[in-house]
PALO-800824 format. One record per residue (C-alpha): residue in three letters; x, y, z. Coordinates in steps of 0.5 Angstrom, whole numbers, plus 2048, in hexadecimal, padded with zeros to 3 digits. Layout:
REM PALO-800824
ALAXYZ;...
//
This chain:
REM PALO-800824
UNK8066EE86E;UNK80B6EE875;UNK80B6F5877;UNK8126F7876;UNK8136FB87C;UNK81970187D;UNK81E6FC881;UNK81D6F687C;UNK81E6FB876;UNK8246FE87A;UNK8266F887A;UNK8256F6873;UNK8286FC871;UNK82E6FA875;UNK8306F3872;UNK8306F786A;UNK8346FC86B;UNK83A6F9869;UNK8376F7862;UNK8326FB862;UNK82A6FA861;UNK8246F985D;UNK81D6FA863;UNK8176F785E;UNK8106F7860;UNK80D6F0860;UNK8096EB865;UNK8106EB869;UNK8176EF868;UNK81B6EE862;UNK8236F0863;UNK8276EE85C;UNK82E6F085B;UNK8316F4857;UNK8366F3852;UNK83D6F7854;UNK83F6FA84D;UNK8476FC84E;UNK849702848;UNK850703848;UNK85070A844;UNK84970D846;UNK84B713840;UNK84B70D83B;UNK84570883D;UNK84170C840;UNK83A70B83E;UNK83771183B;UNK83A71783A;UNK83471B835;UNK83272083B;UNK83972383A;UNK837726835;UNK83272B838;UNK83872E83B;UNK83D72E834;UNK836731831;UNK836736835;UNK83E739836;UNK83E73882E;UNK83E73E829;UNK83F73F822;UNK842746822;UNK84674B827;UNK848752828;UNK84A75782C;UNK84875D82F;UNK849763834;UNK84676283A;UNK84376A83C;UNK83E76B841;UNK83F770847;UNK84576D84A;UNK849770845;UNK84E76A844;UNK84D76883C;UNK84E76083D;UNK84F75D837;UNK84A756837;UNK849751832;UNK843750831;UNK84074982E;UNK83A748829;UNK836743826;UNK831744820;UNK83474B821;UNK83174B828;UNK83674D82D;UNK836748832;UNK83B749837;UNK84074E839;UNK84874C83C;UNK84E75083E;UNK853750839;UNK85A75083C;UNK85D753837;UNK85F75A83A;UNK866759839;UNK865757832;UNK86175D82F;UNK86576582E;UNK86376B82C;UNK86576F826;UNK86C771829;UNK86D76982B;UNK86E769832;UNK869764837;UNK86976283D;UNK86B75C841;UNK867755842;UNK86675884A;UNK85F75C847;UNK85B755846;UNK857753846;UNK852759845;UNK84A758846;UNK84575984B;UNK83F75684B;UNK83C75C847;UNK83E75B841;UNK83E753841;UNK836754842;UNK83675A83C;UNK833755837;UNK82D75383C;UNK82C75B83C;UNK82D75B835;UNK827755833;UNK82475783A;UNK81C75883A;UNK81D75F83D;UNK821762837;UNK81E768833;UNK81E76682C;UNK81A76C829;UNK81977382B;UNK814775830;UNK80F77B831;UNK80B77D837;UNK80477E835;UNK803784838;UNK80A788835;UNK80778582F;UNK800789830;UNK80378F831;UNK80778E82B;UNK80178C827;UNK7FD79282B;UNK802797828;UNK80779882E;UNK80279D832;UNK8057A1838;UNK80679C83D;UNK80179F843;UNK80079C849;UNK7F9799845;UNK7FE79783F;UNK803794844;UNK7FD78F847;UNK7FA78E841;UNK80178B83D;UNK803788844;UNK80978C844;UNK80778B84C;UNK80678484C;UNK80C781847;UNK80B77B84B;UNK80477984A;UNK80477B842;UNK80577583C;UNK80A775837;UNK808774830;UNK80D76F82C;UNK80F774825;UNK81377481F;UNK81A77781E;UNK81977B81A;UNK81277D81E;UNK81777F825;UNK81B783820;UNK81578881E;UNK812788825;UNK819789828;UNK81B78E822;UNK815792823;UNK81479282A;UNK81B79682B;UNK81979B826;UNK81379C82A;UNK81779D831;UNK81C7A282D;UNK8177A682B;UNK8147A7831;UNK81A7A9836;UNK81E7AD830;UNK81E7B4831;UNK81A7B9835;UNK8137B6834;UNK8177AF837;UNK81A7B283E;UNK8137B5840;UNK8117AF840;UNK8167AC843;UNK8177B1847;UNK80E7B0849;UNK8107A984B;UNK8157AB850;UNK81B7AA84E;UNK8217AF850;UNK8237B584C;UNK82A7B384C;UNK8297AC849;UNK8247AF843;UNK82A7B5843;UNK82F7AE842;UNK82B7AC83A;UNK82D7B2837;UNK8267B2833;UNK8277AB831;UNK8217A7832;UNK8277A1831;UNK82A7A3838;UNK82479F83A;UNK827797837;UNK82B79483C;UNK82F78F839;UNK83378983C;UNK83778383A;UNK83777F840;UNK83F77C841;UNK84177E83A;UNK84777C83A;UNK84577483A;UNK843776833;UNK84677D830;UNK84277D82A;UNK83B77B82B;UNK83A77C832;UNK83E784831;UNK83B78582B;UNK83678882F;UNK83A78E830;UNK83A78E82A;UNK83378F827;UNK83379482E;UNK83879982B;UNK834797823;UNK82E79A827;UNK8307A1825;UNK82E79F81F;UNK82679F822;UNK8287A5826;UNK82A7AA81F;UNK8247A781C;UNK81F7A9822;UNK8217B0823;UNK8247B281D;UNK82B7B481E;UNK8327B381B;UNK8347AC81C;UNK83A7AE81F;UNK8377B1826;UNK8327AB826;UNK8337A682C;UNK83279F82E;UNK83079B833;UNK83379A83A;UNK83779583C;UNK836790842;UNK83C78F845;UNK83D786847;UNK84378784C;UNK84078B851;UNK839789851;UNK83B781852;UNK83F784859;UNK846781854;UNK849788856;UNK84C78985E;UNK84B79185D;UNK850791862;UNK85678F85E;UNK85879585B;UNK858798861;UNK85E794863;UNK86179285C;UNK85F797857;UNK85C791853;UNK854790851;UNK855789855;UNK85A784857;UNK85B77C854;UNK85E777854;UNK85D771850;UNK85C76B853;UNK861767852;UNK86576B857;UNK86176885D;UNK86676285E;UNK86B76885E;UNK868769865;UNK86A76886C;UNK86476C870;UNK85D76B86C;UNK85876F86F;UNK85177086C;UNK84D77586E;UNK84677586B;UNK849770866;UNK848768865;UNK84D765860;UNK84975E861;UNK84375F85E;UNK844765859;UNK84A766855;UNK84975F853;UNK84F75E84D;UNK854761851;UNK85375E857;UNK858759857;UNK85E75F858;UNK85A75F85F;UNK85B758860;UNK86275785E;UNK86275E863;UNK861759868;UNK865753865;UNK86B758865;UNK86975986D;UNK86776086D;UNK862762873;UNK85B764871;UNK857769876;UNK84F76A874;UNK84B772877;UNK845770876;UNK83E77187A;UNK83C769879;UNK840763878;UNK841763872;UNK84475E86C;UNK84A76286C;UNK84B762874;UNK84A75A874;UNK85075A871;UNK85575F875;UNK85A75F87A;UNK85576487E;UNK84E76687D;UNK84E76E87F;UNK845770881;UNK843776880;UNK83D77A880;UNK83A77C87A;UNK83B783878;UNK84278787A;UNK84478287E;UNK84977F87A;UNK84B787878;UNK84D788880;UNK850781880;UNK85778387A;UNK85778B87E;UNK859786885;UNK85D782882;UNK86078887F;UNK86078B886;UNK864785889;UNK869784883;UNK86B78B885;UNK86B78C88B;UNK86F78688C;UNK873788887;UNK873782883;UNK87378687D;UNK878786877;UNK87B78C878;UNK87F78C872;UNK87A78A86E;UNK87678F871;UNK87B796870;UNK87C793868;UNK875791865;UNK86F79586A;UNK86D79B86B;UNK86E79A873;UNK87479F873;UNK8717A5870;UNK8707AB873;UNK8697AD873;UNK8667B4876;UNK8627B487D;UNK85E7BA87B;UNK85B7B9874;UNK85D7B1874;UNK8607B286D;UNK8677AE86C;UNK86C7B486D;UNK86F7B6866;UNK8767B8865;UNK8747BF862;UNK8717C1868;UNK8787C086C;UNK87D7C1868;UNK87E7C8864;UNK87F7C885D;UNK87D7C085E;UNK87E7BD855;UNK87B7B6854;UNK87F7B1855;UNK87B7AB850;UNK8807A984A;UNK87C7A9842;UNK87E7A2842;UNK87E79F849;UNK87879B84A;UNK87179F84C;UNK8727A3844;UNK87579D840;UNK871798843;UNK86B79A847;UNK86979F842;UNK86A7A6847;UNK8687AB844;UNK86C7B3845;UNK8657B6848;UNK8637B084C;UNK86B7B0850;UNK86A7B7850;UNK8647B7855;UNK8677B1858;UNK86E7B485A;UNK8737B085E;UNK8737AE866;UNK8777AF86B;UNK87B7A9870;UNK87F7AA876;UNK8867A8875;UNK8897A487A;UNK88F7A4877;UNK88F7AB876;UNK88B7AD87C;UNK8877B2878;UNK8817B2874;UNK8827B086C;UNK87E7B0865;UNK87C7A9863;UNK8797A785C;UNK8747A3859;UNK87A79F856;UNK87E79D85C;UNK87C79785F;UNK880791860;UNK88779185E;UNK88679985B;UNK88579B862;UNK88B798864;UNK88F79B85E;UNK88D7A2860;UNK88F7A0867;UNK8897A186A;UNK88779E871;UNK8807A1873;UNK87E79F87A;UNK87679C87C;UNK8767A1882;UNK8777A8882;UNK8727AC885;UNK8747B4884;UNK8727BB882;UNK8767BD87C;UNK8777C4879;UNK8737C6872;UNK8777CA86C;UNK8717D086E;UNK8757D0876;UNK86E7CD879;UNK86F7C787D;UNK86B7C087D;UNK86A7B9880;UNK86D7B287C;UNK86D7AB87E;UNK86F7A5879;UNK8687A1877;UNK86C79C87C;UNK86A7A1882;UNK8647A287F;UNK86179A87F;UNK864799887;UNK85F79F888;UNK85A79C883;UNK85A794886;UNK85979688D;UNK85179588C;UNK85378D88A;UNK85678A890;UNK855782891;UNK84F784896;UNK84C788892;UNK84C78488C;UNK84B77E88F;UNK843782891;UNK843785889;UNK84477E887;UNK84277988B;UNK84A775889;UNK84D77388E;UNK853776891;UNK858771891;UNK85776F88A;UNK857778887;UNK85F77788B;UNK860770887;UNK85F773881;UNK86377A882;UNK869774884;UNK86877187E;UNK867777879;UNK86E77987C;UNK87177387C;UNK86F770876;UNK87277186E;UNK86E77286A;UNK86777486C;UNK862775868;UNK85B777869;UNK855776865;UNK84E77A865;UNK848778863;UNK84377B85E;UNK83E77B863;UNK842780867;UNK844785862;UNK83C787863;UNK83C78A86A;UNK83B79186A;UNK84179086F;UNK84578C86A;UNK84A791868;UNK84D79286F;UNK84C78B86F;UNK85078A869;UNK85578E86C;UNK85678A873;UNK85778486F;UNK85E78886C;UNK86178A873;UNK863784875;UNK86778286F;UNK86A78986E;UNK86D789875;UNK86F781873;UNK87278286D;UNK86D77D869;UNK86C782863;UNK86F78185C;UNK87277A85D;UNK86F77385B;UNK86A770860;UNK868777863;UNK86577D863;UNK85D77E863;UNK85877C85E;UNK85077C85C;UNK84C77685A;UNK84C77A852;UNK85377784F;UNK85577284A;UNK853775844;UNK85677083F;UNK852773838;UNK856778834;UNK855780833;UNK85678282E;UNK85A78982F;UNK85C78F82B;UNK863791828;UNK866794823;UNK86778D81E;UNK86078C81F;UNK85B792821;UNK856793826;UNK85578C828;UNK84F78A82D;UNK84C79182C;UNK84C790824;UNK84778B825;UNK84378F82C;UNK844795829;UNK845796821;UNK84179C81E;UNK83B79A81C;UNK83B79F817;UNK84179D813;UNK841794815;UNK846792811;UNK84478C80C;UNK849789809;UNK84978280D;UNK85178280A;UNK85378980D;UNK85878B812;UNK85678C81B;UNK859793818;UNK854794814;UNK850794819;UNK84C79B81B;UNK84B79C821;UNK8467A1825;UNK8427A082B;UNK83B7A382D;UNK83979D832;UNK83B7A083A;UNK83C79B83F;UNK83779A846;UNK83779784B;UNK83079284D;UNK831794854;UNK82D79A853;UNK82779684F;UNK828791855;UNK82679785A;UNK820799857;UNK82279C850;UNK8257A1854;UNK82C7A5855;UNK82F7A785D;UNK82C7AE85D;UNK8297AE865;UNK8267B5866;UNK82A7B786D;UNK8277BB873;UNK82E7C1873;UNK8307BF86C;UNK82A7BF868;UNK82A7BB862;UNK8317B7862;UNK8337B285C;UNK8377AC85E;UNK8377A9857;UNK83B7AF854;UNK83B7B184C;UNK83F7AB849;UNK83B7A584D;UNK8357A784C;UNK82F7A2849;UNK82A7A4844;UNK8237A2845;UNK82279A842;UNK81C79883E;UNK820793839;UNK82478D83D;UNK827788838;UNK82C78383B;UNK82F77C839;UNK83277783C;UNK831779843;UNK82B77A848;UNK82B78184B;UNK82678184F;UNK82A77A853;UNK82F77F854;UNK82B785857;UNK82B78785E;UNK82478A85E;UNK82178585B;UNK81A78585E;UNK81978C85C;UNK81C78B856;UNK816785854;UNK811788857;
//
């Protein structure tokens, strides 16, 4: 055989290109032409079509249904959902939110599709995933000591059933009914054994606080914490265990014997808080638990600014209000320590060292909006509480009692703070009213909660931002005022460019850009992250984040105003009223003496009576324990106070939620 060399293949192969060959092996080369085949329709004539069916076999479906897709995301998706031999095989976006109502007959527009996210179009996978719980489980040493009788768990006793050593231990697989008994009986057990005066010395002997065995009243049920993890993405089930934590004052008058009206319940772990969803500092600013917006206000948005946020990898069914925010040519600014998802996609990426620095960073842009004088000043005299004069001696707002005699309250019964924000006579009482000065007048005047915006026009009010003076009080004494505008100028002199720029590391020349665009861009919100929410700082932060938008007039209108990563609660609650009864509480808190068993009677049949107490996991969090700090020149001094304080814990029954994720002292928590 004639050796075929690279050149004479090359060759060879160079001649066939236009009809293509066949190399065969034999005593010399063999090159053989092919057929040209000329198919004028390829869908028509094409050979075989059979692996095709691979792919319809595996898109084809017998049944569909749809479905709400809840998970921490609170964004209740409806999803079609395929089956085949009653197997769900995949999951779809349904685009029909313009389509359904609710039991009034409104709905919303076709702009909310498409809803979903991956989370819930893998939900099946999870569902028939081999990692699935499908029966319950027992750990073998809880088991012994509950077989053992529930002996005193002594430091031997905890070694022994491995309380100390969770993690290594086995589960053991059991029935329903088996966990049931074994649940049931433990309870009972650990009531009786906290409950009256024999339980707080033993409590009391494994060192907790007086204060907190104070706090159970003699009841050994205060020691069940109880929680349901994001509750409102499922009312019913996930809520139902507040429920059962109020029905726990059955077990408490069965254990100690006394009248079922005095027993008590469980305590009841708070979700909004404990997730970080709460910034604690708005109701320093607004009065409201916190504020949100709903996505869907996003491409209202001229100036987006994320801090502590990302918008392109969570909030996945919402996010296309962030691109249509984009689309609409809204300027984007990301503050954040990395350059993070959210940053790739901004107009400018503001870096920050972790910490307080993006604190300091909103205290100098409002340093520069102030100073400059770039505020809304108009807006600011209407809707802020700039104008207002506050005491230099006790830092009290100053009240109109102390500087007019025979001062009577100016709130009308049927102005907004009594009919619409729910004042009560005793609260207005001790709040009282405030004090401007009128420029218009020249003279210190009253002012009322109510009279805001055109209100304040309408009582020919014209206050001034700056007015620093002493005042004589009705008691003939005098003392020093300044507006709270006077007192930020005095605040804000720590947060020059210079020295934010050394707290945070931003640079200078980027701190300015954003004070420019906050000041003349509109609207403008800000939105704040989870994460943020919780620093031990983060009030002050919250707080920092709402100056700029108060002094700029980006409050209260479409597209503005500062926001948590929390919102976006689509699923209903279902409220009280006189038509209807108690509503929610109805169903957390019906009396468990008197249950209404009708399944046909009315919401205002319900009975309702409390014996749960709500707690704070905070305080399990910090090593079981209340805020009580025994002080060198006070001595014993508790921070926590009577109406937060926690009881010891001894049952922690939770769903649909990992708490131990969201704890911030984790390691002494699994250790």
């Amino acid at each position: 055989m004639k050796r075929l060399t690279r050149r004479r293949f090359l060759a060879l192969g160079g001649a066939a290109v236009a009809t293509g060959v066949i190399v065969g092996s034999s005593s010399s080369l063999a090159l053989r032409r092919l057929q040209v085949i000329s198919i004028a329709n390829p869908l028509e004539d094409y050979p075989n079509r059979d692996w095709e069916k691979v792919y319809r076999d595996q898109y084809g479906y017998d049944d569909s249904f749809t479905w709400v897709c809840s998970p921490n995301d609170t964004h209740a998706c409806r999803l079609r959902a395929f089956t085949r031999n009653g197997i769900v095989t995949r999951i779809e976006q349904n685009y029909d939110v313009d389509r359904y109502t609710d039991l009034l007959g409104n709905k919303a527009t076709a702009h909310w599709n498409p809803r979903g996210c991956e989370k819930g179009l893998t939900m099946h996978r999870r569902v028939y995933g081999p990692y699935r719980l499908q029966h319950p489980m027992l750990r073998q040493g809880w088991k012994q000591w509950a077989d053992d009788g529930f002996p005193e768990l002594t430091a031997e006793n905890r070694d022994k059933y491995m309380f100390t050593a969770r993690g290594q231990d086995t589960f053991v697989r059991l029935s329903w009914d088996e966990v049931y008994d074994y649940v049931t009986r433990g309870m009972i057990a650990i009531a009786e054994s906290y409950s009256g005066d024999e339980g707080a010395q033993r409590l009391e002997a494994e060192g907790y606080q007086p204060e907190m065995i104070e706090a159970m009243q003699g009841a050994g049920t205060r020691t069940f914490k109880l929680r349901g993890g994001m509750g409102l993405l499922g009312v019913i089930g996930k809520y139902g265990m507040y429920r059962f934590s109020n029905m726990l004052a059955l077990l408490d008058g069965h254990v100690r014997g006394i009248d079922p009206d005095e027993a008590l319940g469980g305590r009841n772990w708070s979700n909004y808080t404990w997730h970080g969803d709460q910034a604690p500092g708005h109701p320093f600013v607004h009065g409201l638990q916190t504020s949100d917006c709903d996505f869907n206000d996003l491409r209202n948005s001229r100036l987006h600014i994320q801090c502590g946020k990302n918008l392109v990898e969570n909030k996945m069914p919402e996010n296309h209000f962030f691109n249509e925010l984009m689309e609409r040519g809204g300027k984007i600014v990301t503050i954040a320590p990395e350059y993070s998802p959210p940053a790739t996609k901004s107009d400018y990426w503001i870096p920050v060292r972790p910490g307080i620095s993006d604190t300091s960073l909103f205290l100098a842009v409002t340093k520069i909006i102030m100073d400059r004088g770039l505020h809304d000043e108009a807006f600011v005299k209407s809707f802020t509480d700039f104008p207002l004069l506050v005491r230099t001696d006790n830092l009290k707002r100053l009240r109109a009692d102390e500087v007019f005699a025979g001062y009577k309250l100016g709130l009308s019964s049927d102005g907004p703070s009594f009919a619409l924000h729910g004042l009560k006579q005793e609260q207005y009482e001790q709040l009282g009213d405030f004090v401007v000065f009128d420029q218009k007048s020249d003279s210190l005047k009253a002012i009322t909660r109510d009279e805001v915006g055109e209100r304040m026009t309408q009582a020919g009010l014209d206050p001034a931002l700056e007015f620093k003076e002493k005042v004589k009080l009705t008691d003939g004494s005098e003392v020093e005022v300044m507006t709270l505008w006077n007192m930020y100028e005095v605040h804000l002199k720590d947060y020059d460019l210079d020295t934010v720029h050394e707290i945070t590391g931003a640079p200078k020349e980027l701190i300015e850009r954003l004070a420019e665009d906050i000041a003349t861009i509109k609207p403008v919100a800000i939105h704040i992250g989870e994460g943020v929410n919780h620093w031990f700082h983060a009030t002050l932060h919250n707080r920092a984040t709402y100056l700029p938008l108060m002094l700029t007039g980006n409050i209260g209108q479409p597209g503005a105003g500062c926001h948590t990563w929390a919102g976006n609660y689509k699923a209903a609650l279902f409220q009280s009223a006189p038509w209807s009864g108690p509503g929610f509480k109805g169903w957390v808190a019906e009396d468990p003496l008197k249950p209404n068993l009708d399944p046909k009677a009315s919401g205002k049949d319900v009975v309702v009576k409390g014996h749960a107490k709500d707690e704070e996991p905070a305080y399990w969090d910090h090593g079981d324990k209340a805020l009580i700090v025994e002080t060198p020149r006070d001595g014993r001094k508790n921070f926590t106070g009577k109406t937060h304080m926690p009881t010891p814990t001894k049952v922690m029954w939770f769903n649909n939620v990992n708490i131990i994720n969201n704890a911030k002292w984790a390691y002494g928590l699994i250790k």
